[in-house]
C-alpha positions in Angstrom: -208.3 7.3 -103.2 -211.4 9.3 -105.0 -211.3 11.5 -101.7 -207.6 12.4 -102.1 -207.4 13.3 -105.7 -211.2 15.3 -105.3 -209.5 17.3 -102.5 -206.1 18.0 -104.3 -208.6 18.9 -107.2 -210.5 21.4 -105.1 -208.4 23.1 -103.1 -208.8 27.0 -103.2 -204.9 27.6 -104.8 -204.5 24.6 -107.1 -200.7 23.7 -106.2 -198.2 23.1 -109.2 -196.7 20.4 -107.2 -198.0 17.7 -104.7 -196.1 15.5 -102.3 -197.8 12.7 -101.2 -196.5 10.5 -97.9 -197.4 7.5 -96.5 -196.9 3.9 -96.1 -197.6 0.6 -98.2 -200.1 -0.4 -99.5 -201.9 2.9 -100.1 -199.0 4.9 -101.9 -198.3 2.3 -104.3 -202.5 1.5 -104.9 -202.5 5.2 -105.4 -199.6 5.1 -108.0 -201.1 2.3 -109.9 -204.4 4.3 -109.9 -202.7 6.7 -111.6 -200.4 5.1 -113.8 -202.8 2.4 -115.4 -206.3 3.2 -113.9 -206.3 -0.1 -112.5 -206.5 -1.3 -109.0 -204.6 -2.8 -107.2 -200.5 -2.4 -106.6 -198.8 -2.4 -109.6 -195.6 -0.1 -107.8 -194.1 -1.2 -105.0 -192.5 1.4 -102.5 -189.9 -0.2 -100.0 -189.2 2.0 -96.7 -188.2 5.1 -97.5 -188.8 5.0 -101.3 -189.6 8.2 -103.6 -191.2 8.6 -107.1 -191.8 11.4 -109.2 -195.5 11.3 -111.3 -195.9 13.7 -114.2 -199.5 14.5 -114.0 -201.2 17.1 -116.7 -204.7 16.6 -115.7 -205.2 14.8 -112.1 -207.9 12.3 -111.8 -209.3 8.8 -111.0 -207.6 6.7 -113.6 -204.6 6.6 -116.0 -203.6 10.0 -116.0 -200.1 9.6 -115.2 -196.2 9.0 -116.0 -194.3 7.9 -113.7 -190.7 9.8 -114.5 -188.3 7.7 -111.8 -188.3 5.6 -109.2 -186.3 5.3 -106.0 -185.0 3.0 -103.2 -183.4 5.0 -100.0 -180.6 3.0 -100.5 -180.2 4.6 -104.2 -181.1 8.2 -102.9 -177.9 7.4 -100.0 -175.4 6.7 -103.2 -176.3 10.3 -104.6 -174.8 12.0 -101.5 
């Protein structure tokens, strides 16, 4: 996870916004990094899931808030 958030950091045109995809169990290890520094998987994504993390400062640790959460069978009920 250190790798990601180092190369997010240091990228030549820091980006306002970052979407990250990928599967279980990394995504929600990375979203517990995040949100409460620890390891482990604190959020759990099912197939197809989406969240949206309000980041001021990104790095390793609680440095996060998570502003919603999810399921694609939620995102299918807002069309």
């Amino acid at each position: 996870m250190g790798e990601l958030l180092h190369y997010v950091n240091h990228l030549s045109h820091r980006p306002e916004n970052v979407l990250a995809v990928g599967h279980e169990p990394y995504l929600g290890v990375l979203a517990t990094l995040l949100l409460t520094g620890g390891s482990g998987s604190a959020v759990e994504f099912k197939k197809g899931g989406l969240c949206k993390l309000v980041i001021q400062r990104l790095r390793p640790g609680r440095c996060a808030t998570l502003e919603w959460l999810l399921t694609s069978r939620q995102m299918g009920l807002m069309t």
